[in-house]
MDAnalysis code that builds the backbone (N, CA, C; Angstrom):
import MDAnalysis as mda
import numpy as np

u = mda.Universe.empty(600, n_residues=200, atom_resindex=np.repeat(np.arange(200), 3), trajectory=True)
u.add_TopologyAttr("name", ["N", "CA", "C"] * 200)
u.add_TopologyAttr("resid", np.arange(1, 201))
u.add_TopologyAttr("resname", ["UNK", "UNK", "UNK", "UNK", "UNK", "UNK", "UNK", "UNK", "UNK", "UNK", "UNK", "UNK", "UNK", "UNK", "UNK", "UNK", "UNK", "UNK", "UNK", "UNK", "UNK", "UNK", "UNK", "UNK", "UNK", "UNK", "UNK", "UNK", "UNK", "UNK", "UNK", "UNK", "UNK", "UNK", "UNK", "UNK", "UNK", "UNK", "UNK", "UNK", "UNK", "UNK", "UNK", "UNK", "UNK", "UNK", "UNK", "UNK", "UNK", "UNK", "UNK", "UNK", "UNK", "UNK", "UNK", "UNK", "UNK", "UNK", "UNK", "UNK", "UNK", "UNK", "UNK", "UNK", "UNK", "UNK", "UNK", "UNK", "UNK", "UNK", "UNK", "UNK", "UNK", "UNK", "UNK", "UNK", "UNK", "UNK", "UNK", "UNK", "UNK", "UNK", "UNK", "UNK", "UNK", "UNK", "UNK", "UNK", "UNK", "UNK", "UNK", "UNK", "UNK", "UNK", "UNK", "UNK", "UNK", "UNK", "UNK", "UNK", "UNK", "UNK", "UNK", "UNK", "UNK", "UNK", "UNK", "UNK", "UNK", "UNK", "UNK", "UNK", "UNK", "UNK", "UNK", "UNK", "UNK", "UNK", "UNK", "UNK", "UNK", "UNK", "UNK", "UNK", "UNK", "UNK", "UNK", "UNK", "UNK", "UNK", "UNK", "UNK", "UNK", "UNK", "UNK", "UNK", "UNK", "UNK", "UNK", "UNK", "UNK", "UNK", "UNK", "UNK", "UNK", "UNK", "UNK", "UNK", "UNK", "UNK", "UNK", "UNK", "UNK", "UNK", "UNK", "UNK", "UNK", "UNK", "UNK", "UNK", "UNK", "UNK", "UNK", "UNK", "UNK", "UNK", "UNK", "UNK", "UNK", "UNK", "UNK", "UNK", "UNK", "UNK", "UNK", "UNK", "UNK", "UNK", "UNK", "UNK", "UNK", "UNK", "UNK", "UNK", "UNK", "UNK", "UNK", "UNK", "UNK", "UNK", "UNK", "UNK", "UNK", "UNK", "UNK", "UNK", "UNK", "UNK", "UNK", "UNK"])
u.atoms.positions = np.array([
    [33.100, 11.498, -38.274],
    [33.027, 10.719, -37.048],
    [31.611, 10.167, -36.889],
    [31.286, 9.110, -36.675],
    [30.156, 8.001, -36.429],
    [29.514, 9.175, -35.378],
    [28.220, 9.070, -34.931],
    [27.710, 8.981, -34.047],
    [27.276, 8.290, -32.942],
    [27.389, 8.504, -31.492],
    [27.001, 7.438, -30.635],
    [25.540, 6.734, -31.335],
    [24.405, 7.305, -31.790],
    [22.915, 6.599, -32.174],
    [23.490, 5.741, -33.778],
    [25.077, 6.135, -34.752],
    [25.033, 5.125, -35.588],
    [25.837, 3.861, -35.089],
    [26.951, 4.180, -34.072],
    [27.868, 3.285, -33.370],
    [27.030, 2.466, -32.275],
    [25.415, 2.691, -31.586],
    [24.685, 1.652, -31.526],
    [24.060, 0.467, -32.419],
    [23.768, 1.347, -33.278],
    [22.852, 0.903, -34.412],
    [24.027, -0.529, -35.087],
    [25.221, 0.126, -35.164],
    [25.931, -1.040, -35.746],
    [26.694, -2.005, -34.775],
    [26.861, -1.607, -33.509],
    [27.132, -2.571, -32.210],
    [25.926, -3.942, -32.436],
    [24.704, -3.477, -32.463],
    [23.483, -4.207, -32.501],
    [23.747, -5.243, -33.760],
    [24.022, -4.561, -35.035],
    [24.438, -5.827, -35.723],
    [25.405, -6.193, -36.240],
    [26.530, -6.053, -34.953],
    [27.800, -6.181, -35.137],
    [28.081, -7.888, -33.525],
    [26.999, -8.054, -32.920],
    [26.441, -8.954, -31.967],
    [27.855, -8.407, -30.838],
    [27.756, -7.146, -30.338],
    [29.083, -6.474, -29.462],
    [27.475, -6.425, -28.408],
    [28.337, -6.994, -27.209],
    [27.492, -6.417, -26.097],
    [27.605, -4.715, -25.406],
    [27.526, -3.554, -26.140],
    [27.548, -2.416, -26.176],
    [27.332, -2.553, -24.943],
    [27.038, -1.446, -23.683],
    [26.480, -0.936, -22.498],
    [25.838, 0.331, -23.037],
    [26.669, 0.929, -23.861],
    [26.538, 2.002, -24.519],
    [28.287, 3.315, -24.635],
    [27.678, 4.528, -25.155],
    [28.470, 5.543, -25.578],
    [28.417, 6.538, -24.821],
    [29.634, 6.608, -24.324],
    [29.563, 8.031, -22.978],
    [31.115, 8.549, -22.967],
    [30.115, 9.550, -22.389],
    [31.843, 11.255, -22.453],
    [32.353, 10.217, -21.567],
    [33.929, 10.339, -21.253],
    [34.813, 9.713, -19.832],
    [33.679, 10.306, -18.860],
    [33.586, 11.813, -18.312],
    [32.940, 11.933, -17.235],
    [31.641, 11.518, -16.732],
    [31.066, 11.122, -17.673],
    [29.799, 10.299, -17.301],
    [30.220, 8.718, -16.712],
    [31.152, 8.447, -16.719],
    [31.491, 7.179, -16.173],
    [31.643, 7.293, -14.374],
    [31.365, 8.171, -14.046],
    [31.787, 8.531, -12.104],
    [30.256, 8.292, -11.481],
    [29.251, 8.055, -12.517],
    [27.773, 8.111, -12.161],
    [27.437, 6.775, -12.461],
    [28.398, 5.890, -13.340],
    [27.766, 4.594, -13.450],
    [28.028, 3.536, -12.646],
    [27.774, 2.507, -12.725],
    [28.289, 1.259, -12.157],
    [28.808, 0.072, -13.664],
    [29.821, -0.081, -12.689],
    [30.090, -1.189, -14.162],
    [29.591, -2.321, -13.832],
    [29.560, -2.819, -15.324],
    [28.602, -4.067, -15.387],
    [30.009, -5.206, -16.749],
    [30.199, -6.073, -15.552],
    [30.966, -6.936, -16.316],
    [30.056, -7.750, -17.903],
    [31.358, -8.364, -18.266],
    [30.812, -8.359, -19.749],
    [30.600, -7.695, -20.781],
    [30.376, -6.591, -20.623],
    [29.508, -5.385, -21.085],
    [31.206, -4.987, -22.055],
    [30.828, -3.870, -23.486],
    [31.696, -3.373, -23.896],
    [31.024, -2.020, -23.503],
    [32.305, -1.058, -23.668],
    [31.989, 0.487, -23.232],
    [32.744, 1.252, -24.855],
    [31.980, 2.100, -25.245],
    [32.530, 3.245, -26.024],
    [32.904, 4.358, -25.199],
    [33.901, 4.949, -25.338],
    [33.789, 5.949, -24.686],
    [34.620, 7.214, -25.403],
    [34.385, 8.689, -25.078],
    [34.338, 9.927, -26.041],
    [35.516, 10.215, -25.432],
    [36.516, 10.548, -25.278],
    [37.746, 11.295, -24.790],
    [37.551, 12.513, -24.082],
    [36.662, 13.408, -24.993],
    [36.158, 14.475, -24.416],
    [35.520, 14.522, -23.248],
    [35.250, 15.589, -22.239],
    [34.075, 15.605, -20.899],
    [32.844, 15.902, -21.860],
    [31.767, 15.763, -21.438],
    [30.400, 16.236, -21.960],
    [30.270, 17.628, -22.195],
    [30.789, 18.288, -21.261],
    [30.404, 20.278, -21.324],
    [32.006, 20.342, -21.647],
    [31.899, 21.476, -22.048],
    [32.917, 22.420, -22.164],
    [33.379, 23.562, -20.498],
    [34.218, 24.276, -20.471],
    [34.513, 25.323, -19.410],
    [33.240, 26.427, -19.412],
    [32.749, 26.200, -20.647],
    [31.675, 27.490, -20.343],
    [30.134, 26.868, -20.218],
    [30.081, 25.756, -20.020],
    [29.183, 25.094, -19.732],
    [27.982, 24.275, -20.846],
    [28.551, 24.489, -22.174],
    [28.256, 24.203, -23.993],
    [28.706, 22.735, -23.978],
    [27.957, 21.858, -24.305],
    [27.469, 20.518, -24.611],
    [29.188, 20.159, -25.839],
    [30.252, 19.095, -25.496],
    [31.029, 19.195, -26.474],
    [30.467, 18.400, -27.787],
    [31.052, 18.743, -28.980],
    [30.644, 17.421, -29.885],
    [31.366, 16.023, -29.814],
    [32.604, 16.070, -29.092],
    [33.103, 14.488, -28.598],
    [34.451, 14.960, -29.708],
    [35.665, 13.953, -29.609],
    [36.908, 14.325, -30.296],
    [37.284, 13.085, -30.797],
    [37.097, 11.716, -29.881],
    [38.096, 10.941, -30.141],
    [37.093, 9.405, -29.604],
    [36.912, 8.320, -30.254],
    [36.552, 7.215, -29.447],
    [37.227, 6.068, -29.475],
    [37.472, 6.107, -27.978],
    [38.062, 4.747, -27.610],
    [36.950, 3.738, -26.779],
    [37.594, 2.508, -26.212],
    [36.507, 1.626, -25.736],
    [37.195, 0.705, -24.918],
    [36.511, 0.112, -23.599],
    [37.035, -1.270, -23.248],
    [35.800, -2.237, -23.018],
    [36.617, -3.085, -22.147],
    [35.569, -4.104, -21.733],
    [36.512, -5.201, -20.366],
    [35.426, -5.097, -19.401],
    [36.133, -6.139, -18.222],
    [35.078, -7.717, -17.769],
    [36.202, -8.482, -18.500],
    [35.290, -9.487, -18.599],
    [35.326, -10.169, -16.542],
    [34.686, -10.668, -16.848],
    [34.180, -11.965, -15.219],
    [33.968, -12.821, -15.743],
    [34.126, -14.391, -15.640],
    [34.684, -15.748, -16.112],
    [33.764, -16.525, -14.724],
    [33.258, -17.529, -15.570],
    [32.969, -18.700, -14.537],
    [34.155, -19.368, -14.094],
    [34.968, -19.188, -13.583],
    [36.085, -19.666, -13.038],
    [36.501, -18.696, -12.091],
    [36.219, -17.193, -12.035],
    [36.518, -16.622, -11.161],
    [37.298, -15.584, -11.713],
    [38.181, -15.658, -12.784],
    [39.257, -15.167, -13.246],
    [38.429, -13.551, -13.918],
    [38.900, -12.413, -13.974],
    [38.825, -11.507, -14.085],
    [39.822, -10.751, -15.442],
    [39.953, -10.392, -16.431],
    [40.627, -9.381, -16.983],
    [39.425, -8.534, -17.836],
    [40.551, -7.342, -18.087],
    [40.167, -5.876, -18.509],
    [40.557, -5.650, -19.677],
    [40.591, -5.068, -20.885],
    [41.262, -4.414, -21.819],
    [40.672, -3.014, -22.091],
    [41.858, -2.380, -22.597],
    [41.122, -1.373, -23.165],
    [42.248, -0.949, -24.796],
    [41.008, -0.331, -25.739],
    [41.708, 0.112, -27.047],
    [41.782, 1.380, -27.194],
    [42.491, 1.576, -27.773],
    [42.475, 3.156, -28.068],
    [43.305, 2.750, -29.793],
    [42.927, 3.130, -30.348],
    [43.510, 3.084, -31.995],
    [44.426, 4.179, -32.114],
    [45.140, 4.787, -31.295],
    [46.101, 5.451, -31.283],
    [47.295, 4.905, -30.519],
    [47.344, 3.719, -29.783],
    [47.797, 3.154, -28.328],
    [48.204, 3.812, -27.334],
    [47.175, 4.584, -26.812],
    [47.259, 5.374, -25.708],
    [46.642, 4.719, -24.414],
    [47.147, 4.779, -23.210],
    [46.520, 4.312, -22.066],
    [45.783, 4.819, -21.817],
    [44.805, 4.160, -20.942],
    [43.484, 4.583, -20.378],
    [43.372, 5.691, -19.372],
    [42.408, 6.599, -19.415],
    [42.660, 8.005, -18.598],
    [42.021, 7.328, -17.394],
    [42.287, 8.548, -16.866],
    [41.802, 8.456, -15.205],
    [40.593, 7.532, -14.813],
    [39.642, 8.242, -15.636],
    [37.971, 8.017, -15.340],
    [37.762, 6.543, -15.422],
    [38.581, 6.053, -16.350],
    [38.560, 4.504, -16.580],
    [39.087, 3.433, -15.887],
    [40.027, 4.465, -15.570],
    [41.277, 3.403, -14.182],
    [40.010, 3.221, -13.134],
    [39.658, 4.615, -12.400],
    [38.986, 4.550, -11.059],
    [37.092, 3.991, -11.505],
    [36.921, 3.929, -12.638],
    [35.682, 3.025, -12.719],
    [35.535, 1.641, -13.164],
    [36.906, 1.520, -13.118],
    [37.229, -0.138, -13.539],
    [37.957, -0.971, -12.076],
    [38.118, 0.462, -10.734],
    [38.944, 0.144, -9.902],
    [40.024, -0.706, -9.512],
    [41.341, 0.021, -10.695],
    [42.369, -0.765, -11.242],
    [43.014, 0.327, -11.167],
    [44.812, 0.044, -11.178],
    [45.623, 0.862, -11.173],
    [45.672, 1.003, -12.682],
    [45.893, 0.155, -13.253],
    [45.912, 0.025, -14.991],
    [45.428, -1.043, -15.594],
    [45.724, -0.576, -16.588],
    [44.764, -1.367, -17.603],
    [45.796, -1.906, -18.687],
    [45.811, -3.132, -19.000],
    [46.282, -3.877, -20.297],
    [45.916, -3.030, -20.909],
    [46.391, -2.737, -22.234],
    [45.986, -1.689, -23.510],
    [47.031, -1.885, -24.772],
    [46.364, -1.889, -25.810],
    [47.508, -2.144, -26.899],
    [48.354, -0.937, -27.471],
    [49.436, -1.302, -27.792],
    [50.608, 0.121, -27.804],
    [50.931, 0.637, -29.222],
    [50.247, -0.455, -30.453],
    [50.346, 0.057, -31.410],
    [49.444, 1.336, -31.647],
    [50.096, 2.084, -32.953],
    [49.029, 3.445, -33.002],
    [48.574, 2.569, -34.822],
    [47.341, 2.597, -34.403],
    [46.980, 1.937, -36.383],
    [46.333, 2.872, -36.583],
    [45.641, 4.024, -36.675],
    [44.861, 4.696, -36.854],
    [45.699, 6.101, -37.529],
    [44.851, 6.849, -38.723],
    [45.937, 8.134, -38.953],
    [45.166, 9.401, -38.660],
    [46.374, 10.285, -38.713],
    [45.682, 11.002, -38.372],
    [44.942, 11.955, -38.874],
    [45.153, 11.576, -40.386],
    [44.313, 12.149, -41.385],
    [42.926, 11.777, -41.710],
    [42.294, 10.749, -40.904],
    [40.998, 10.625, -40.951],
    [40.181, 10.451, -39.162],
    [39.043, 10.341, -39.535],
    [38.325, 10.404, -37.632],
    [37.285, 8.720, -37.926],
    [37.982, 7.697, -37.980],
    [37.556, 6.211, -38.279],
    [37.686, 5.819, -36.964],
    [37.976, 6.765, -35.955],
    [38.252, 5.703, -34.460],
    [36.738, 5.070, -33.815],
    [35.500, 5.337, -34.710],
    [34.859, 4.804, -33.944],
    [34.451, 3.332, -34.787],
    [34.938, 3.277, -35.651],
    [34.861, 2.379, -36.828],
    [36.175, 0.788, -36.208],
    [37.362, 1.646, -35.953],
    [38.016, 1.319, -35.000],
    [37.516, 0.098, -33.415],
    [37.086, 0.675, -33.039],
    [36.725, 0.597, -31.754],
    [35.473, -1.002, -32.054],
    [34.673, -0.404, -33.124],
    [33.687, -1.329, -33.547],
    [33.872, -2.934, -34.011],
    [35.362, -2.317, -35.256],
    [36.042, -3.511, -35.621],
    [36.927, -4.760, -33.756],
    [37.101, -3.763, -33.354],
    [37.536, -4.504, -32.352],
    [37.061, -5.100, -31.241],
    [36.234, -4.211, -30.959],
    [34.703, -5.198, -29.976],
    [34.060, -6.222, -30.499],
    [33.950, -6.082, -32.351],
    [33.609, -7.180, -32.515],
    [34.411, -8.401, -32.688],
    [35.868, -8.218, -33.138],
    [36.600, -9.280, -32.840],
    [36.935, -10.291, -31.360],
    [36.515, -9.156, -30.658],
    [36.734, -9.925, -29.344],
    [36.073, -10.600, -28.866],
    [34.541, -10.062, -29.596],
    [33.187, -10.698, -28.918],
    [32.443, -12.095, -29.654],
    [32.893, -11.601, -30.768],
    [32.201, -12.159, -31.816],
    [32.179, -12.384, -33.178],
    [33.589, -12.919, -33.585],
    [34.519, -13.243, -34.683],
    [34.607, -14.559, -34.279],
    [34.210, -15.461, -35.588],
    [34.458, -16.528, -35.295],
    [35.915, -17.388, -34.578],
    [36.710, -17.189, -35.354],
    [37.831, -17.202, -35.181],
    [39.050, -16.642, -33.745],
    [38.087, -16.387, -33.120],
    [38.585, -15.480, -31.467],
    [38.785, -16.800, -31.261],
    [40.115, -16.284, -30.070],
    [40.585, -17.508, -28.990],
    [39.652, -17.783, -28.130],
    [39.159, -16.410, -27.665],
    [38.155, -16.830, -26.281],
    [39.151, -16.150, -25.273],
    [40.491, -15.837, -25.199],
    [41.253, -15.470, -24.557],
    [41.232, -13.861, -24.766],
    [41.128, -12.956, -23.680],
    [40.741, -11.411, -23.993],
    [41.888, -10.694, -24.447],
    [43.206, -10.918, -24.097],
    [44.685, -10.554, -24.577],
    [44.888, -10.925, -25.670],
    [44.590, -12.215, -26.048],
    [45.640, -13.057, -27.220],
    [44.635, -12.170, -28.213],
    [43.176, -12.432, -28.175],
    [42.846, -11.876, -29.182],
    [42.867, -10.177, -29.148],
    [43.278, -9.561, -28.193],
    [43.819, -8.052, -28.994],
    [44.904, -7.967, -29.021],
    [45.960, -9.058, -28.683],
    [46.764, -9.301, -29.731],
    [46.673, -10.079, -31.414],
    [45.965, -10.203, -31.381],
    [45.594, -11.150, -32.460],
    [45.043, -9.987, -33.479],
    [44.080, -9.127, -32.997],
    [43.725, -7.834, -33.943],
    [44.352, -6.937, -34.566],
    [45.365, -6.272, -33.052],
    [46.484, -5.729, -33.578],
    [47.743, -5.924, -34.758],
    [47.899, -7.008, -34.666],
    [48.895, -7.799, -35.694],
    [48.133, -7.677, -36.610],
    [46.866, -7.535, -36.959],
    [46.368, -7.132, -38.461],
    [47.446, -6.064, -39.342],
    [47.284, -5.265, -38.250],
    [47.335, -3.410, -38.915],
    [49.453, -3.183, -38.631],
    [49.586, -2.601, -39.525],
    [50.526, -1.803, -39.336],
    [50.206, -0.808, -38.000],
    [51.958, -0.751, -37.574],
    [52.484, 0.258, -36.412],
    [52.778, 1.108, -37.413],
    [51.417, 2.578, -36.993],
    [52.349, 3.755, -37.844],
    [53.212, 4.612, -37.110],
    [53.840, 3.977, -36.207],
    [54.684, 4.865, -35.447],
    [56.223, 4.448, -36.344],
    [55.804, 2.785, -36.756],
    [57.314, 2.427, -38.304],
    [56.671, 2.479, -39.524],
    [55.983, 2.126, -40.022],
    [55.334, 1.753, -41.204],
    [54.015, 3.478, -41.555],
    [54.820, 3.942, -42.783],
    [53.699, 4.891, -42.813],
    [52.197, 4.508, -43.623],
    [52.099, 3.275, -43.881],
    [51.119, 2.750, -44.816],
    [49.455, 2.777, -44.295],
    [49.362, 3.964, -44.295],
    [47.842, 3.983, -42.906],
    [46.801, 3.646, -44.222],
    [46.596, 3.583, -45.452],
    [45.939, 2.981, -46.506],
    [45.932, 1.493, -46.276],
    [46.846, 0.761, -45.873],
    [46.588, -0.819, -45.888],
    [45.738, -1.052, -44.613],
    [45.760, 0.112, -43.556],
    [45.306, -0.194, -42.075],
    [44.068, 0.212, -42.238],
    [43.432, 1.110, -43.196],
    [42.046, 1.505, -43.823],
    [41.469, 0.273, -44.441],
    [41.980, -0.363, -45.230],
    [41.720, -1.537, -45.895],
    [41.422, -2.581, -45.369],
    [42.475, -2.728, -44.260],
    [41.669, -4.092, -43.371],
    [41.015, -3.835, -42.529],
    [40.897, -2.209, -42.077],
    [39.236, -2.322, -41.096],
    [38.577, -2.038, -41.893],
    [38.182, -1.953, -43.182],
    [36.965, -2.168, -44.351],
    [36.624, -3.209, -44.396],
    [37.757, -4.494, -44.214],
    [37.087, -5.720, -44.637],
    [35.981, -6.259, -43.302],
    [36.240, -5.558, -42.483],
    [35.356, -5.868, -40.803],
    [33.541, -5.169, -41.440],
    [33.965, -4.532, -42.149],
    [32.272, -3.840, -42.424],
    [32.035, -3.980, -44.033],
    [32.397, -5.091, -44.291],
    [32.001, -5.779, -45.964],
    [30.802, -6.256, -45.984],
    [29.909, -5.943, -46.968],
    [28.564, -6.458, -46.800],
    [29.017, -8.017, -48.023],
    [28.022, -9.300, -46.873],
    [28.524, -10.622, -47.339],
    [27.986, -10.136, -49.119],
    [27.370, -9.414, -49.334],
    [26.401, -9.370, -50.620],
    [27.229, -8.624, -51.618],
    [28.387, -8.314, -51.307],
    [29.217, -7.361, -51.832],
    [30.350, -8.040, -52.889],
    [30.876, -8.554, -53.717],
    [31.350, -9.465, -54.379],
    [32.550, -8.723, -55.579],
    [32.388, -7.371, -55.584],
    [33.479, -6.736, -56.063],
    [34.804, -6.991, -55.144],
    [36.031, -7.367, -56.565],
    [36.866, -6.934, -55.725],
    [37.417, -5.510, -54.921],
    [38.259, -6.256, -54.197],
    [38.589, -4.028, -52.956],
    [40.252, -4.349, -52.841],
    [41.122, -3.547, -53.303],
    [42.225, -2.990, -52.891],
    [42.550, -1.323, -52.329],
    [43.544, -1.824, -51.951],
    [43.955, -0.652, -50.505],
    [43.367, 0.678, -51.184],
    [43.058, 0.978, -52.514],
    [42.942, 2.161, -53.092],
    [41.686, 2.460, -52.894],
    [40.769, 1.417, -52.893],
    [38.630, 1.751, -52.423],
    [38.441, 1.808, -51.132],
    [39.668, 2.417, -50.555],
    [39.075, 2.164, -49.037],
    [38.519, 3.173, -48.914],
    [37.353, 3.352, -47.944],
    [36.101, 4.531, -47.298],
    [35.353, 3.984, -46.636],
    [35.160, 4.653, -45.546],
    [33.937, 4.384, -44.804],
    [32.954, 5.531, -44.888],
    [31.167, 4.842, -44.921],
    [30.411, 5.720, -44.442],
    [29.194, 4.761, -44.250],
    [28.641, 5.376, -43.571],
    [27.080, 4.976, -42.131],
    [25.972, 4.227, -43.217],
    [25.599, 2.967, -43.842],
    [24.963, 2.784, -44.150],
    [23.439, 2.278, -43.412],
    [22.635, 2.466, -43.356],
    [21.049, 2.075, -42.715],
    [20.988, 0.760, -42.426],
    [20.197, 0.192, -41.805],
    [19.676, -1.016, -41.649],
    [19.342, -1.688, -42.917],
    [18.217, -0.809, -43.110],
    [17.119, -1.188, -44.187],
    [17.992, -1.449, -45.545],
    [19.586, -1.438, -45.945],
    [19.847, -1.371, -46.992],
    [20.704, -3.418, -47.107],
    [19.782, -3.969, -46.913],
    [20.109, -5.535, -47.161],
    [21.723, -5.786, -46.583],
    [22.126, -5.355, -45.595],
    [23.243, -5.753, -45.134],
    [23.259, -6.763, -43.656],
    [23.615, -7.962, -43.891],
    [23.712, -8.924, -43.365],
    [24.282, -8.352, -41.273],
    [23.214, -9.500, -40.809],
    [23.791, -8.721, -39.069],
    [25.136, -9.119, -38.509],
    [25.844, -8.001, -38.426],
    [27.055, -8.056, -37.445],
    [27.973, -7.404, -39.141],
    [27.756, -7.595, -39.637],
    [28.193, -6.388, -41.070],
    [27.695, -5.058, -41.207],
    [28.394, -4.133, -41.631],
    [27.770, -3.201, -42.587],
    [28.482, -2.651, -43.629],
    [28.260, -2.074, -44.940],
    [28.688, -2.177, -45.932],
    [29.702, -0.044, -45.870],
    [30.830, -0.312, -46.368],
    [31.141, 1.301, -46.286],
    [31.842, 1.671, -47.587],
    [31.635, 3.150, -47.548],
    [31.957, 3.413, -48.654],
    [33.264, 4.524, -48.960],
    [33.134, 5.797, -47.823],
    [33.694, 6.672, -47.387],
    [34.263, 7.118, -46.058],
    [35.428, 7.512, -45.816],
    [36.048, 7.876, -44.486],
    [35.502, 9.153, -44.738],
    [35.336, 9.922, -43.927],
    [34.791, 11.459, -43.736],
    [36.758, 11.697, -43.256],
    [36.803, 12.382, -44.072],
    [38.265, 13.366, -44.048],
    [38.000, 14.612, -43.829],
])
């Protein structure tokens, strides 16, 4: 699983307007700030005995504000799960649009890789409508539903191609898929980064 300090690091040159990475319960202390994308940990911050958690799961949204007035919200979860509580009442919404496919397996922890690929499609893929729905509909239709399709290797494969370094010129089939955290400093072009390994 990424870390919130590598899932900045690649927000930054991924051109995602991050806010940043927080447990759900740290969201009752903030104020939202339209525009802004949110990571957020599934987990609370402490545990019952009062022990710092290491985080389980990352999902993310974002509520845009429009010079026109017009307002929408999304939120992802790479499992297609709706948005918990903390998110409803800090987005002050009964619900939230959210996509229902599950692309993610559950044999690897890529949801923050996930989350990354999709903030940046929304934000900053050439090819975006500009429309906040169409294009997470537009993302989704990438990936297989593994709730029909058990092919979670082709759904690895095309969120690899979201973190291809332009400098990279080998071919990649569904079989080289991996992710892992490469540095700044290693010549990878901004709003890319290059991967190698899923941590299983």
């Amino acid at each position: 699983m990424l870390t919130n300090f590598q899932i900045t690091d690649l927000a930054k040159r991924m051109d995602i307007p991050l806010e940043g990475v927080f447990f759900k319960c740290q969201l009752k202390d903030m104020k939202l700030k339209f525009n802004k994308s949110y990571i957020i940990n599934l987990e609370d911050e402490y545990d019952e005995d009062g022990n710092r958690n290491d985080g389980s799961h990352y999902t993310c949204f974002q509520y845009n504000k429009y010079p026109n007035g017009d307002h929408k919200v999304i939120y992802f979860d790479s499992y297609g799960v709706v948005a918990p509580e903390e998110v409803l009442k800090f987005c002050n919404v009964k619900e939230i649009p959210h996509n229902t496919k599950d692309i993610q397996s559950l044999m690897n922890d890529a949801c923050g890789w996930y989350c990354l690929a999709f903030l940046h499609f929304i934000n900053s893929w050439k090819q975006r409508s500009g429309d906040l729905y169409e294009d997470c509909e537009h993302f989704t239709s990438l990936f297989y539903d593994l709730n029909v399709e058990r092919d979670f290797k082709f759904n690895e494969y095309v969120l690899k191609m979201f973190f291809k370094s332009p400098n990279d010129t080998r071919p990649h089939t569904v079989a080289d898929v991996g992710f892992t955290f490469k540095p700044d400093n290693e010549n990878v072009a901004a709003g890319i980064a290059d991967v190698n390994t899923i941590t299983k």
